[in-house]
C-alpha positions, 0 to 999 in steps of 0.5 A, spaced: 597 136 572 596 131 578 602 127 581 602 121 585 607 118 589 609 111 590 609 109 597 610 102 601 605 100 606 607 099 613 600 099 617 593 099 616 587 101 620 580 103 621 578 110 623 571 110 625 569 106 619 574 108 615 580 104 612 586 108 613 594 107 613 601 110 615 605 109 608 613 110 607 615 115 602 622 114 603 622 114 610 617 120 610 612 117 613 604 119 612 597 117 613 593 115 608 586 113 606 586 107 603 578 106 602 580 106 594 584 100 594 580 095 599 584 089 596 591 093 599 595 089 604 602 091 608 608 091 604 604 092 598 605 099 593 601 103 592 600 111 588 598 116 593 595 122 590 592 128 595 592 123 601 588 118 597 590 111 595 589 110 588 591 103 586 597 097 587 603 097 584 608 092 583 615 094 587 619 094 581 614 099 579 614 102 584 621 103 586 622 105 577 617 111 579 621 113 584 628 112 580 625 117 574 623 122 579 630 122 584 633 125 577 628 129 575 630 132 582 638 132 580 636 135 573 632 141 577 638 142 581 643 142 576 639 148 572 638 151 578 631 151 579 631 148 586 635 154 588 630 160 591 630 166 588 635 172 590 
């Protein structure tokens, strides 16, 4: 199974002929490569998966995934699954 991430695009690049950028997840920041989505611009969410832009998503989307997967995250912690094994 695959999971991408939303993140918020805060600068965008070119690396030796490729278009790159520093992207926000939730004050994690990362570089990423953004060849996928030529149309993506600063400001603009976008799924992450494996370092790879993967397509643009509204911010209500974005911030929805976000929201689903912080409870998932509070779900785990409350049976125990975040906890390392003694």
């Amino acid at each position: 199974m695959c999971l991408g991430i939303p993140g918020k695009i805060i600068e965008i690049s070119d690396e030796t002929g490729v278009r790159m950028g520093k992207v926000d997840f939730g004050g994690a920041i990362r570089e990423v490569c953004l060849e996928a989505v030529p149309e993506a611009k600063v400001g603009d969410y976008t799924i992450i998966h494996a370092g790879f832009a993967l397509n643009i998503m509204s911010e209500a989307d974005a911030q929805e995934t976000l929201q689903l997967l912080r409870e998932i995250s509070a779900f785990d912690d409350e049976l125990g699954m975040n906890t390392p094994p003694v």
